[in-house]
C-alpha positions, 0 to 999 in steps of 0.5 A: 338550533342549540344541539347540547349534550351531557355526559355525566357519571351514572348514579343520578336519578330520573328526577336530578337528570330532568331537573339538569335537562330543565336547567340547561334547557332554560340557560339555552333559551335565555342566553342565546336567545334559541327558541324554546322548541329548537333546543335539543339536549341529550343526556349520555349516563357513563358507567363509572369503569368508562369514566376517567380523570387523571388516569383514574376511574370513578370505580378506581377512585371509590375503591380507594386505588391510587393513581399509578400506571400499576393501578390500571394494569391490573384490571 
């Protein structure tokens, strides 16, 4: 039983999360051979203040801050 989860950035719609569900679902079912009904999937919607690469959050990022240990002291 494939147990898969997810964590993306929020800012998806319920119908781009269902269409990630059905792809990832299907990708299951055909590559491992997991039957159709054992396949669990979770999705986790991450706030963009809780979501970082390269030291920088999302929320950082659009705001145009640079990535600089001074950037993340301000907060």
């Amino acid at each position: 039983m494939p147990s898969i989860a997810i964590s993306i950035a929020k800012g998806r719609t319920p119908q781009q999360i269902r269409n990630l569900i059905d792809a990832v679902h299907k990708a299951a079912v055909d590559t491992v051979d997991a039957v159709d009904e054992n396949v669990v999937i979770v999705v986790s919607e991450i706030e963009h203040e809780h979501y970082s690469r390269g030291n920088l959050t999302i929320k950082e990022s659009r705001a145009g801050l640079g990535n600089t240990t001074e950037t993340a002291n301000q907060k």
